[in-house]
N, C-alpha and C positions, 0 to 999 in steps of 0.2 A: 504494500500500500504506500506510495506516495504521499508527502504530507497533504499537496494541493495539487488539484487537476491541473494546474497549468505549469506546475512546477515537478522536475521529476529528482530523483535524488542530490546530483551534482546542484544542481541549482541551489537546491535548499540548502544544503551547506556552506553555495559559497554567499547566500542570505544570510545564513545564520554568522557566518562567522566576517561578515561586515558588519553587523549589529553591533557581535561581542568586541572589533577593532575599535569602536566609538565609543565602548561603556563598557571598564575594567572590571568593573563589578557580575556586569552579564559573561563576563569569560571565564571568571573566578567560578561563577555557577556552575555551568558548562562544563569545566575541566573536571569536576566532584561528581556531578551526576553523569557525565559520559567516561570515566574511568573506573565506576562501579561496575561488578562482572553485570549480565545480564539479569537477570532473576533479582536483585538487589536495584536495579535501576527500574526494574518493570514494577515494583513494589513500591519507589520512593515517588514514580511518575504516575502510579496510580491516585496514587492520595493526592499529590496537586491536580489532577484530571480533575476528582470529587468535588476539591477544595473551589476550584474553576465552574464548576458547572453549577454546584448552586451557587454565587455567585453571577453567573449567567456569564461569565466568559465568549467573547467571539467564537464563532465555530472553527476559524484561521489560527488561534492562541491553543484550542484544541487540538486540532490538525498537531502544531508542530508539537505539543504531548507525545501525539503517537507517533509522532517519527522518531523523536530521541528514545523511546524505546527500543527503535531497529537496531540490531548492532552492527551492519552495513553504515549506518548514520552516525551513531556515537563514535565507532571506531574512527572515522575517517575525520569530525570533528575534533575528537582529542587528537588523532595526530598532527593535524595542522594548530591546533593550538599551543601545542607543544605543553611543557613541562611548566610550572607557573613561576 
């Protein structure tokens, strides 16, 4: 699954990690939750998903939820973010 119809995996990452180059705090995040093994990230991205939706979060702020679950995505995000 893609996070967004118009975006396909490469995209979304190098979104995501323009974002994180503008706001060190959003990379700080990033680096913690995308170097969690799987099962450990699917777990800690579940409860912000919860946390997001009653709160009525965009369905776009969801979307990227479940992409950083992928570990096609988190991998390849922590590598380019490198080490903190």
């Amino acid at each position: 699954m893609t996070p967004r119809p118009e975006l396909g995996a490469d995209e979304f990452v190098d979104s995501v990690l323009e974002v994180a180059a503008r706001d060190a705090s959003i990379a700080r995040v990033l680096r913690e939750i995308c170097g969690l093994d799987g099962a450990a990230r699917a777990s800690a991205l579940d409860l912000v998903g919860a946390h997001l939706r009653i709160h009525s979060a965009a369905g776009d702020v969801l979307d990227c939820v479940l992409a950083l679950k992928r570990d096609d995505v988190a991998r390849r995000i922590a590598e380019r973010l490198g080490p903190a």
